[in-house]
The first five atom37 places (N, CA, C, CB, O) and aatype in JSON, in Angstrom:
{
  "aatype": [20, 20, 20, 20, 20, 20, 20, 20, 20, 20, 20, 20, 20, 20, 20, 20, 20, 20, 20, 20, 20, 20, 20, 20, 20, 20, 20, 20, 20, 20, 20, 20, 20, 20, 20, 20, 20, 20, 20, 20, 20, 20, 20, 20, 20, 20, 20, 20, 20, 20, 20, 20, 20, 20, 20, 20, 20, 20, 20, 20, 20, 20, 20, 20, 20, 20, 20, 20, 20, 20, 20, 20, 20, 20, 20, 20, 20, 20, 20, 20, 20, 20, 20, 20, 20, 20, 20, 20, 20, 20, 20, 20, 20, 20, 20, 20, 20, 20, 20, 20, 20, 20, 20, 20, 20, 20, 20],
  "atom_mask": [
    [1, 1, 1, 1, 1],
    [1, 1, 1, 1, 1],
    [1, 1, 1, 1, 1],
    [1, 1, 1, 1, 1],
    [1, 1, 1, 1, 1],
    [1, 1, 1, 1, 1],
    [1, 1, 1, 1, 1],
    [1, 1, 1, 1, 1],
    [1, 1, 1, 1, 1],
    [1, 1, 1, 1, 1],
    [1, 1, 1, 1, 1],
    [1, 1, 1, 1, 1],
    [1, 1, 1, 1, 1],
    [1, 1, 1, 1, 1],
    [1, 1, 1, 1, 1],
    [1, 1, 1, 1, 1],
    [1, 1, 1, 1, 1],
    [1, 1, 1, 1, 1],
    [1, 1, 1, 1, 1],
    [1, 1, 1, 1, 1],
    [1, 1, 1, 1, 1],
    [1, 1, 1, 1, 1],
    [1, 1, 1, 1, 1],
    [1, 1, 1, 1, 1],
    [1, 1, 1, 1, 1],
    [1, 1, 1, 1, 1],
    [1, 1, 1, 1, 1],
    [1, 1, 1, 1, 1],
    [1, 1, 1, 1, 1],
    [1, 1, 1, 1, 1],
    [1, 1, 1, 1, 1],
    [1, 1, 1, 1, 1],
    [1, 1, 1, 1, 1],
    [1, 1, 1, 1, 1],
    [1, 1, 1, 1, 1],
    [1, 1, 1, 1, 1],
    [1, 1, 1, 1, 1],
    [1, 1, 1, 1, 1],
    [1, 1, 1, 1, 1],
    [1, 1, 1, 1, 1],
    [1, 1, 1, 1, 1],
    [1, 1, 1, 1, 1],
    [1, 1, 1, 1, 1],
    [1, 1, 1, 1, 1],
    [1, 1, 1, 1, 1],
    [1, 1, 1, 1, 1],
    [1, 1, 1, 1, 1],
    [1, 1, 1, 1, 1],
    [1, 1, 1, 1, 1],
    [1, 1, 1, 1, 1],
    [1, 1, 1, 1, 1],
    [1, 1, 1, 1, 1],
    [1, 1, 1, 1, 1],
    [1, 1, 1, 1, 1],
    [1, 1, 1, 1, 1],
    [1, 1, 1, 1, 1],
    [1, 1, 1, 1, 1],
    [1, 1, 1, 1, 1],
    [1, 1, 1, 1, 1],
    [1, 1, 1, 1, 1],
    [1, 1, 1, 1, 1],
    [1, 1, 1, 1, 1],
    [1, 1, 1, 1, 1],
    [1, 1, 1, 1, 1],
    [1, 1, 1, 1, 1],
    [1, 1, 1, 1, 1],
    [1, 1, 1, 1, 1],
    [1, 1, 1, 1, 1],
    [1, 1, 1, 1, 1],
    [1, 1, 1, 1, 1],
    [1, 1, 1, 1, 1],
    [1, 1, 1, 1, 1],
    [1, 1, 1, 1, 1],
    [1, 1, 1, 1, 1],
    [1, 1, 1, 1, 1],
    [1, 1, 1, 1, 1],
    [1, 1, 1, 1, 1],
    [1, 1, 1, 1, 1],
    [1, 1, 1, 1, 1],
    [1, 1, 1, 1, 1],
    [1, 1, 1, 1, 1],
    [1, 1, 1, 1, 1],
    [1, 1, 1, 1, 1],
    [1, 1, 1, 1, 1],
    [1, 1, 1, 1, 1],
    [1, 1, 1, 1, 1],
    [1, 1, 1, 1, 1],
    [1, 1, 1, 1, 1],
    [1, 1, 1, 1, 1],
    [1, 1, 1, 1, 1],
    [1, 1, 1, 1, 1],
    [1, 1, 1, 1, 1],
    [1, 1, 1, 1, 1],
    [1, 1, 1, 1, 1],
    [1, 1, 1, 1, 1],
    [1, 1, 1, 1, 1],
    [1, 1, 1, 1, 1],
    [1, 1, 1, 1, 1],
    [1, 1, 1, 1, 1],
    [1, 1, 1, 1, 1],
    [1, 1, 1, 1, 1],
    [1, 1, 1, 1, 1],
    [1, 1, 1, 1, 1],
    [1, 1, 1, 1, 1],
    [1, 1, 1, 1, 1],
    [1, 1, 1, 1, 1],
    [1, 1, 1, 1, 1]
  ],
  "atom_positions": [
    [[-3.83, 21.14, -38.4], [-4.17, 20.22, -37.34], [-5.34, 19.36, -37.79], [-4.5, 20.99, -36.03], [-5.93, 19.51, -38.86]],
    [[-5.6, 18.54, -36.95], [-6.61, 17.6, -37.26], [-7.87, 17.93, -36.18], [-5.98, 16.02, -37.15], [-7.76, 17.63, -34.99]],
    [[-8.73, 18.41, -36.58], [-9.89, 18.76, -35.88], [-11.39, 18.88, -36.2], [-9.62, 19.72, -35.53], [-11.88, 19.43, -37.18]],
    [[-12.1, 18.17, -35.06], [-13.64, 18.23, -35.64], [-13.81, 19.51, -36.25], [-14.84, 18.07, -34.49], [-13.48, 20.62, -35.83]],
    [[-14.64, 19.04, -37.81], [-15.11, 20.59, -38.45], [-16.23, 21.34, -37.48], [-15.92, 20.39, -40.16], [-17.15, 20.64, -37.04]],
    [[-16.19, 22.5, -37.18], [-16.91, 22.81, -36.76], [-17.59, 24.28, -37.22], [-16.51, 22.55, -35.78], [-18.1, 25.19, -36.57]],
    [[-17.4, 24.1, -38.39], [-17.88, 25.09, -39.52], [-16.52, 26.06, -40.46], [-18.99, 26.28, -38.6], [-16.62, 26.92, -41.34]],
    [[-15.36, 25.46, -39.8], [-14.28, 25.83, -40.5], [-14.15, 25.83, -41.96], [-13.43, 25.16, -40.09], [-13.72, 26.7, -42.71]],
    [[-14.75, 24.34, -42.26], [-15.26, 23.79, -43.72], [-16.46, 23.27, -43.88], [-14.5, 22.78, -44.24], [-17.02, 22.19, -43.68]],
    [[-16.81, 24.86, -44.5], [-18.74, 24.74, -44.85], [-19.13, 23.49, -45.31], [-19.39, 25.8, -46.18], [-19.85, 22.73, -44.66]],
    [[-18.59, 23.21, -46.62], [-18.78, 22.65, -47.6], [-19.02, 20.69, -46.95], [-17.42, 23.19, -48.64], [-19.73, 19.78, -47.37]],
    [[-18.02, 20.76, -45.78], [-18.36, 18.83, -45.45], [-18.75, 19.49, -44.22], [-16.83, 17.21, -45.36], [-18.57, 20.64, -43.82]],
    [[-19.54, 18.14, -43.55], [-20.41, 18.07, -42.68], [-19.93, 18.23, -41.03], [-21.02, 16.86, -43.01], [-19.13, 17.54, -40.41]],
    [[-20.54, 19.14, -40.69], [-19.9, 19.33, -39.05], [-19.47, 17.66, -38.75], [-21.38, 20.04, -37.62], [-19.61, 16.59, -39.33]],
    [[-18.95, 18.11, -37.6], [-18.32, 16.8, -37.19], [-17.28, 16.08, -38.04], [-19.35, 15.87, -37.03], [-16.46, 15.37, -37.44]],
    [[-17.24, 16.13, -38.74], [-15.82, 15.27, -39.22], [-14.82, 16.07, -39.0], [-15.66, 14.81, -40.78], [-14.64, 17.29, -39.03]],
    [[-14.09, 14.95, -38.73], [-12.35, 15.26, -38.24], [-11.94, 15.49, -39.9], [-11.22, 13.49, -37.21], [-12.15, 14.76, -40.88]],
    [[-11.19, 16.91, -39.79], [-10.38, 17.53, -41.0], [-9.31, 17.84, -40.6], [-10.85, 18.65, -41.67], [-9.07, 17.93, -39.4]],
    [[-8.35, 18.11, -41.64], [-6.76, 18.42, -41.25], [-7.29, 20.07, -42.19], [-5.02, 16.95, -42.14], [-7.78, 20.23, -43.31]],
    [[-6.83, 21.28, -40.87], [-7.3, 22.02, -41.29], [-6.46, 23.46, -40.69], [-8.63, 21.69, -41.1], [-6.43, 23.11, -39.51]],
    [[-5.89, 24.58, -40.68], [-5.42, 25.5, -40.45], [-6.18, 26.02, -39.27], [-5.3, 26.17, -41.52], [-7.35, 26.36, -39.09]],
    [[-4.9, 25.94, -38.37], [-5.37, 26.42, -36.94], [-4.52, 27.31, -36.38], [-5.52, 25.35, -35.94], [-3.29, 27.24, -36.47]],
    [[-5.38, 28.46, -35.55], [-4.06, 29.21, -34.17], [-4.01, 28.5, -33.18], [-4.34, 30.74, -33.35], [-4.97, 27.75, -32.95]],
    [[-3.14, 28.52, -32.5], [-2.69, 27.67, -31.19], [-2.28, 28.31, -30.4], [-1.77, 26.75, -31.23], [-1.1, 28.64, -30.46]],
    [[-3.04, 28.71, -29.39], [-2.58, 29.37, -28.13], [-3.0, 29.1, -26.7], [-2.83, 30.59, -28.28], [-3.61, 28.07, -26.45]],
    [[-2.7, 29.97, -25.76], [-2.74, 29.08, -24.13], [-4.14, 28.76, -24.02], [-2.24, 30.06, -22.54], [-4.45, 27.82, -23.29]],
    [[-5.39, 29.64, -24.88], [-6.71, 29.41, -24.98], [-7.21, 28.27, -25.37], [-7.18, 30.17, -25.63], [-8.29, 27.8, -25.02]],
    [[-6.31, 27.71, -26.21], [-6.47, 26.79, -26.69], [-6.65, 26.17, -28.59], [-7.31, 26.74, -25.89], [-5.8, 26.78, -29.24]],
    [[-7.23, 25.46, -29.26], [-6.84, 25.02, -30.6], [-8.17, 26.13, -31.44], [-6.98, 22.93, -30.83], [-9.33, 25.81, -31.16]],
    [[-8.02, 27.16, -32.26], [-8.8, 27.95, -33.04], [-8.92, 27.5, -34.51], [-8.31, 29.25, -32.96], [-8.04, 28.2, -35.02]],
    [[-9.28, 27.02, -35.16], [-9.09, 26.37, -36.68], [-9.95, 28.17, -37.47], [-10.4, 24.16, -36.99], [-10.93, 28.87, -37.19]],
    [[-8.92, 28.18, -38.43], [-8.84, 28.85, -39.5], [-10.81, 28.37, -40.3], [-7.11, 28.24, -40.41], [-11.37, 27.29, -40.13]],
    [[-11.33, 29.49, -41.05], [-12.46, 29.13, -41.91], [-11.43, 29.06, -42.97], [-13.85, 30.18, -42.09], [-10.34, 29.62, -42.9]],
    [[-11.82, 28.41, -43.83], [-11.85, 27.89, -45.57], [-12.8, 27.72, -46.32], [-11.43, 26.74, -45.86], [-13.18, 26.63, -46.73]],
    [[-13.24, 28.7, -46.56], [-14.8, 29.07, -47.31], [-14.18, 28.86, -48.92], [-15.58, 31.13, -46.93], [-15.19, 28.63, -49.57]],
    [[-13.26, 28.84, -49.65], [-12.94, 29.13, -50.72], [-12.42, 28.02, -51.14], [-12.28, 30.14, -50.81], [-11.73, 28.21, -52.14]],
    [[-12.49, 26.53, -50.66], [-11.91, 25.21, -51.37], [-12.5, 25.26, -52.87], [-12.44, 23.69, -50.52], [-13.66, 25.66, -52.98]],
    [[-11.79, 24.88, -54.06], [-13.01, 24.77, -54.49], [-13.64, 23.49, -54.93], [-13.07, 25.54, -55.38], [-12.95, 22.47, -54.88]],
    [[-14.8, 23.43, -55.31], [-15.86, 22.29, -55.22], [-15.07, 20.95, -55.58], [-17.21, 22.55, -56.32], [-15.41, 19.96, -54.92]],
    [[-13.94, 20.75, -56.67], [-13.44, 19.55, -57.16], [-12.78, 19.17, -55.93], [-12.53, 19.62, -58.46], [-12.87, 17.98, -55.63]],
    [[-12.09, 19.98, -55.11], [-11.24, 19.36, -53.99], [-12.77, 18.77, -52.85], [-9.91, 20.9, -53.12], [-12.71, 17.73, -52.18]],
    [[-13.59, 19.37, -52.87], [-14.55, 19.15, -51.88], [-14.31, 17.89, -52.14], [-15.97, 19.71, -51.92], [-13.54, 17.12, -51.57]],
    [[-15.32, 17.65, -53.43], [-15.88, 16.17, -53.91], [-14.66, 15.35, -53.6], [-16.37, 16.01, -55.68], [-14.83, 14.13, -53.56]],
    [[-13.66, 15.73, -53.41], [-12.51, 14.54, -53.02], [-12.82, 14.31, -51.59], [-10.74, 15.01, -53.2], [-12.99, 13.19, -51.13]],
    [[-12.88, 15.35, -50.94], [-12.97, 15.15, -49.66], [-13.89, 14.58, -48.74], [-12.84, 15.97, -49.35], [-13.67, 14.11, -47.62]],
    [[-15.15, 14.72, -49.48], [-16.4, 14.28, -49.14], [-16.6, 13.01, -48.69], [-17.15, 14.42, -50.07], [-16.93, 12.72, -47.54]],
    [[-16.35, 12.06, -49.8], [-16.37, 10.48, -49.41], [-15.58, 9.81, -47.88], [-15.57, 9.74, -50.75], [-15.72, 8.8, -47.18]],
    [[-14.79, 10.89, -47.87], [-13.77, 10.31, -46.34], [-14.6, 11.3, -45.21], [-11.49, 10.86, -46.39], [-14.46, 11.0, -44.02]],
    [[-15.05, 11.92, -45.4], [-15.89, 12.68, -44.61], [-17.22, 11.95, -44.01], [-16.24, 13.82, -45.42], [-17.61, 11.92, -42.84]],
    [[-17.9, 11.29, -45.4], [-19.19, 10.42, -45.15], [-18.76, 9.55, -44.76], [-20.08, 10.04, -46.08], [-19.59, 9.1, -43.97]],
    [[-17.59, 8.68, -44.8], [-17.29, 7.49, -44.39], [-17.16, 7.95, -42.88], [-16.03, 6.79, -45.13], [-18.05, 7.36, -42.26]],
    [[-16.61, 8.57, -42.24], [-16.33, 8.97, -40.97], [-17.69, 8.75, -39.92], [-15.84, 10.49, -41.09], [-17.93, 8.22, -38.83]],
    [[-18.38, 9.49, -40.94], [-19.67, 9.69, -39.66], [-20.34, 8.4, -40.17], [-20.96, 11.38, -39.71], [-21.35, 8.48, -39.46]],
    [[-20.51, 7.32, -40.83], [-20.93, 6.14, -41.05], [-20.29, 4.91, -40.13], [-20.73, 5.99, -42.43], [-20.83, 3.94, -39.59]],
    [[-18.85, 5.4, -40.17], [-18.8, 4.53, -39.41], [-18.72, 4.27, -37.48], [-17.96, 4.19, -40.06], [-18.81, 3.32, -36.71]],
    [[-18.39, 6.41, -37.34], [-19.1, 6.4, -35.96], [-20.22, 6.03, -35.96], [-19.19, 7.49, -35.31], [-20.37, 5.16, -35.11]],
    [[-21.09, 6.24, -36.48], [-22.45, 6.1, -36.56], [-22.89, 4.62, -35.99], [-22.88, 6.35, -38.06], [-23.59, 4.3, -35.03]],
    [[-22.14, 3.8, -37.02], [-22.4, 2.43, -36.86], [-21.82, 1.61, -35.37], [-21.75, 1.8, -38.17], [-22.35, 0.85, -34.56]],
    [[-20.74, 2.09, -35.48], [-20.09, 1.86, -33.62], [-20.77, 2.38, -32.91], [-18.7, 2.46, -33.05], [-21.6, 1.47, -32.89]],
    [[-21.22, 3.22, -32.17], [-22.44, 3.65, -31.4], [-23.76, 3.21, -31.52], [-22.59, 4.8, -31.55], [-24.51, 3.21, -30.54]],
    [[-24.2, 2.72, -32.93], [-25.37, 2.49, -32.67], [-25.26, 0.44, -32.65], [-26.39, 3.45, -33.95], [-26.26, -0.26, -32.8]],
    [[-24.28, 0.03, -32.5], [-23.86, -1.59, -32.81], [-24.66, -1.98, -34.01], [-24.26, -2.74, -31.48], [-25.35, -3.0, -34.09]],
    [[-24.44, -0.74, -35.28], [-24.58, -1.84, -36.38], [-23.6, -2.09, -37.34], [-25.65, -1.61, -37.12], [-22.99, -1.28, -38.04]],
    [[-23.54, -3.01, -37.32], [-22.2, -4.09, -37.77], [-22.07, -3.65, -39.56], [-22.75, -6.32, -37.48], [-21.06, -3.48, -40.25]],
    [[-23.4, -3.57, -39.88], [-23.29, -3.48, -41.23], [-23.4, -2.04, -42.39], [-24.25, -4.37, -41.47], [-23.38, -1.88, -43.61]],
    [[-23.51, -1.23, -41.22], [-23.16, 0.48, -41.61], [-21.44, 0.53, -41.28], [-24.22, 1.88, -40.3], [-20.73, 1.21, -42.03]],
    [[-20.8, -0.27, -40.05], [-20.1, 0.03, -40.08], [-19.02, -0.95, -41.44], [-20.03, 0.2, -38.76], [-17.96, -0.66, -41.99]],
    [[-19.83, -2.0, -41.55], [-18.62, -2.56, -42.91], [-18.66, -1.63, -44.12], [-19.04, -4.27, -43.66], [-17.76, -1.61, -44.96]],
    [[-20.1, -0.63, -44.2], [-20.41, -0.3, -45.42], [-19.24, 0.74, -45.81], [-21.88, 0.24, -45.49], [-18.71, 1.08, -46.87]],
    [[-19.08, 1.04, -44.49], [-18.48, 2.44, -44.36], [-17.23, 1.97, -44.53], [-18.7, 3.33, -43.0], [-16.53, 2.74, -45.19]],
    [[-16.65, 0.89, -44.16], [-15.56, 0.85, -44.65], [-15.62, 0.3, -46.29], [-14.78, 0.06, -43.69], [-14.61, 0.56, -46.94]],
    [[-16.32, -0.17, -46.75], [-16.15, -0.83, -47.83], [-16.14, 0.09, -49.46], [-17.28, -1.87, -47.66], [-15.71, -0.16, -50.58]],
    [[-16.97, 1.39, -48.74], [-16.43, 2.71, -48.92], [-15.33, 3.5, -49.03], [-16.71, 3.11, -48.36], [-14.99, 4.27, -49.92]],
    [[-14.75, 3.15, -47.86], [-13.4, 4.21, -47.6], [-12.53, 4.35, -48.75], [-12.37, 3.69, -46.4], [-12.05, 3.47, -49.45]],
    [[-12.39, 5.72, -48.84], [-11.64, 5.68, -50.19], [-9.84, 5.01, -49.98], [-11.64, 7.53, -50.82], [-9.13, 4.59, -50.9]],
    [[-9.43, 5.11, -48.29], [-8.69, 4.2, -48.29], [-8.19, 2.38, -48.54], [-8.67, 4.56, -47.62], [-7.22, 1.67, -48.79]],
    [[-9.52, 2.35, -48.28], [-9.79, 0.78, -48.74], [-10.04, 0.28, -49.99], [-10.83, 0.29, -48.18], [-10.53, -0.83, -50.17]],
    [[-9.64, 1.24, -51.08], [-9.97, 0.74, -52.6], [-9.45, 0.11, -52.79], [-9.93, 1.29, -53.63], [-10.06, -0.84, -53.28]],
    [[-8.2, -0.07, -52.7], [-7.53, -1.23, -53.3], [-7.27, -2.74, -52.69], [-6.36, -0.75, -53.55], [-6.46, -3.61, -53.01]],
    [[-8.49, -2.68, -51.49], [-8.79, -3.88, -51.24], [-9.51, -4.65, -51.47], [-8.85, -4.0, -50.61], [-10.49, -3.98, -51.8]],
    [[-9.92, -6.19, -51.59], [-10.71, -7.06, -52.15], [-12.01, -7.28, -50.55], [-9.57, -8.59, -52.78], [-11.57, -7.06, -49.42]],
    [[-13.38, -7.66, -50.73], [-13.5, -7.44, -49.76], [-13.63, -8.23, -48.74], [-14.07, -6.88, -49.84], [-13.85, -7.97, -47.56]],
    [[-13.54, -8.85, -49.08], [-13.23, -10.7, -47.94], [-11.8, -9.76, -47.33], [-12.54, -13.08, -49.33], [-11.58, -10.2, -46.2]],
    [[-10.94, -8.81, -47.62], [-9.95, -8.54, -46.72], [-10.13, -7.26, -46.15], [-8.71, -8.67, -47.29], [-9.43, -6.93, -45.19]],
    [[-11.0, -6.48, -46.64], [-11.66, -5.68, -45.7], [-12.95, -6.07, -44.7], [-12.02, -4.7, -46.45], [-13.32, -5.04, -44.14]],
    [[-13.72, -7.19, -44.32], [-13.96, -7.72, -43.86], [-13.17, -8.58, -42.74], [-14.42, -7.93, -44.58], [-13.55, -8.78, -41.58]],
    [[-11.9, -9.09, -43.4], [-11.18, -10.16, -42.04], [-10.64, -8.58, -41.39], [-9.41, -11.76, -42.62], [-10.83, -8.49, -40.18]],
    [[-10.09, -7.5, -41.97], [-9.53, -6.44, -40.84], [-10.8, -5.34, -40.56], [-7.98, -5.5, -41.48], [-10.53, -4.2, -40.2]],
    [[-11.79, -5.67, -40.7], [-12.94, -5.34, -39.27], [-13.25, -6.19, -38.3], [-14.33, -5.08, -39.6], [-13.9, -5.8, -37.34]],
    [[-12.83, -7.49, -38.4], [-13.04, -8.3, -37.73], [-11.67, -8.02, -36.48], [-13.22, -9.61, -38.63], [-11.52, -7.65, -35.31]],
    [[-11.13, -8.33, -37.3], [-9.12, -7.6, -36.27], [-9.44, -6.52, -35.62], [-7.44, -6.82, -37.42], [-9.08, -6.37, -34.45]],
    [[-10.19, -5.54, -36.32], [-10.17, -4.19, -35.36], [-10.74, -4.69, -34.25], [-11.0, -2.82, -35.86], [-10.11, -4.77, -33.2]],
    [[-12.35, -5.19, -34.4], [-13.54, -5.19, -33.56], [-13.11, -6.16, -32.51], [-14.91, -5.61, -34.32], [-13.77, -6.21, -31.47]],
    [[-12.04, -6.94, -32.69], [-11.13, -7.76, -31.7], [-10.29, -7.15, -31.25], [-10.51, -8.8, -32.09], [-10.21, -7.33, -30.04]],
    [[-9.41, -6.32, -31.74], [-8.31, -5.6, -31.09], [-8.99, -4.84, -30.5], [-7.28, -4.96, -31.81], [-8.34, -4.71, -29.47]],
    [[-10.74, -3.6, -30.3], [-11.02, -2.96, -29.28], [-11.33, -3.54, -28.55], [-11.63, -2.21, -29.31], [-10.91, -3.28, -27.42]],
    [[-12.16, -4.56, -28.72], [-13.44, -5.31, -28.04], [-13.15, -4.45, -26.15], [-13.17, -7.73, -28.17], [-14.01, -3.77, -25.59]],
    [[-12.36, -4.64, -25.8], [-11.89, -4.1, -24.31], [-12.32, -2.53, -24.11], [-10.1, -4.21, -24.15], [-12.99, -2.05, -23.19]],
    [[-11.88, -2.05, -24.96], [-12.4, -0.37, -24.92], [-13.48, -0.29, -25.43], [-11.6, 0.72, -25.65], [-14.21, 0.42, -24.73]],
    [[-14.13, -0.76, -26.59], [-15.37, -0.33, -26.96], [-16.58, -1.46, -25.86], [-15.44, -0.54, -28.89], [-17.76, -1.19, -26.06]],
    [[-16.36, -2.5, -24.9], [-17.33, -2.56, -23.78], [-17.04, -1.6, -22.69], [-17.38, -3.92, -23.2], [-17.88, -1.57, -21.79]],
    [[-15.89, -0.69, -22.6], [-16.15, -0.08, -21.46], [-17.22, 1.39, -21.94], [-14.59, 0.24, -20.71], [-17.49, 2.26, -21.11]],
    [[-17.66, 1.44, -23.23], [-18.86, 2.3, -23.16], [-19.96, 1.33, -23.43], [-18.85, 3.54, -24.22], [-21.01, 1.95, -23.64]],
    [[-20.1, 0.17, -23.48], [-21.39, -0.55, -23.48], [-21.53, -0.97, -24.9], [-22.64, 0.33, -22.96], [-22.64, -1.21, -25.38]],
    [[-20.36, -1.06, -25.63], [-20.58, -1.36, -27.04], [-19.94, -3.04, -27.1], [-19.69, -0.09, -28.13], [-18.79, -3.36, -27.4]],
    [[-20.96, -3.84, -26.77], [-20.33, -5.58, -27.35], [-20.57, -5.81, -28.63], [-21.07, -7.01, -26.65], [-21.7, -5.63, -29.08]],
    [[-19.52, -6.24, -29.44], [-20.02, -6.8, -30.56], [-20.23, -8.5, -30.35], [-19.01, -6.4, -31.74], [-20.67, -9.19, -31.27]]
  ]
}
C-alpha cells in the first residue's frame, strides 16, 4: 500500500508516503516494519522521499521556489529540460489554484 512512513521504514524520513507492506483489517491499514532494505535500495529511495517533503513543504509554506526545486529534483523529472518542468508547475498551480485557496494557499 501506499502510506505515510511512520517508522515502518527507518531508514527515510517519517512522513513520506511509501509503497510499503501492510495488514488490512476492520481496524484498519497496519504497515509491515522493513528494517532490513539494504542501504543501495535506500539511496534510491531517498531522493523521492526528500523531494516529497520539499515540495509539501513549499505548498504550505507558499514558497514557489522550494517547491520548483523540489521538482527540479524529482527523480521523475530527469528527463526533462527545465523551461518544461517549469511550464507544468505552472499547469499544476493552475489546475489547483481552486483547492489549494480553499486552505488559504494563493499563488
Amino acid at each position: 500500500v501506499n502510506y505515510v512512513n511512520v517508522g515502518q521504514i527507518p531508514a527515510l524520513p517519517l512522513g513520506a508516503c511509501v509503497e510499503t507492506m501492510a495488514m488490512i483489517d476492520g481496524a484498519g491499514i497496519h504497515p509491515c516494519i522493513v528494517a532490513d532494505i539494504p542501504e543501495y535500495l535506500v539511496e534510491v529511495m531517498r531522493p523521492q522521499a526528500d523531494c516529497q517533503r520539499w515540495l509539501v513543504g513549499g505548498v504550505i509554506n507558499r514558497d514557489r521556489s522550494l517547491v520548483m526545486q523540489a521538482l527540479y529534483r524529482d527523480p521523475q523529472c530527469m528527463g526533462m529540460k527545465p523551461q518544461d518542468i517549469k511550464k507544468m508547475a505552472e499547469e499544476l498551480f493552475d489546475a489547483n489554484r481552486e483547492c489549494l485557496s480553499k486552505y488559504g494557499i494563493d499563488w
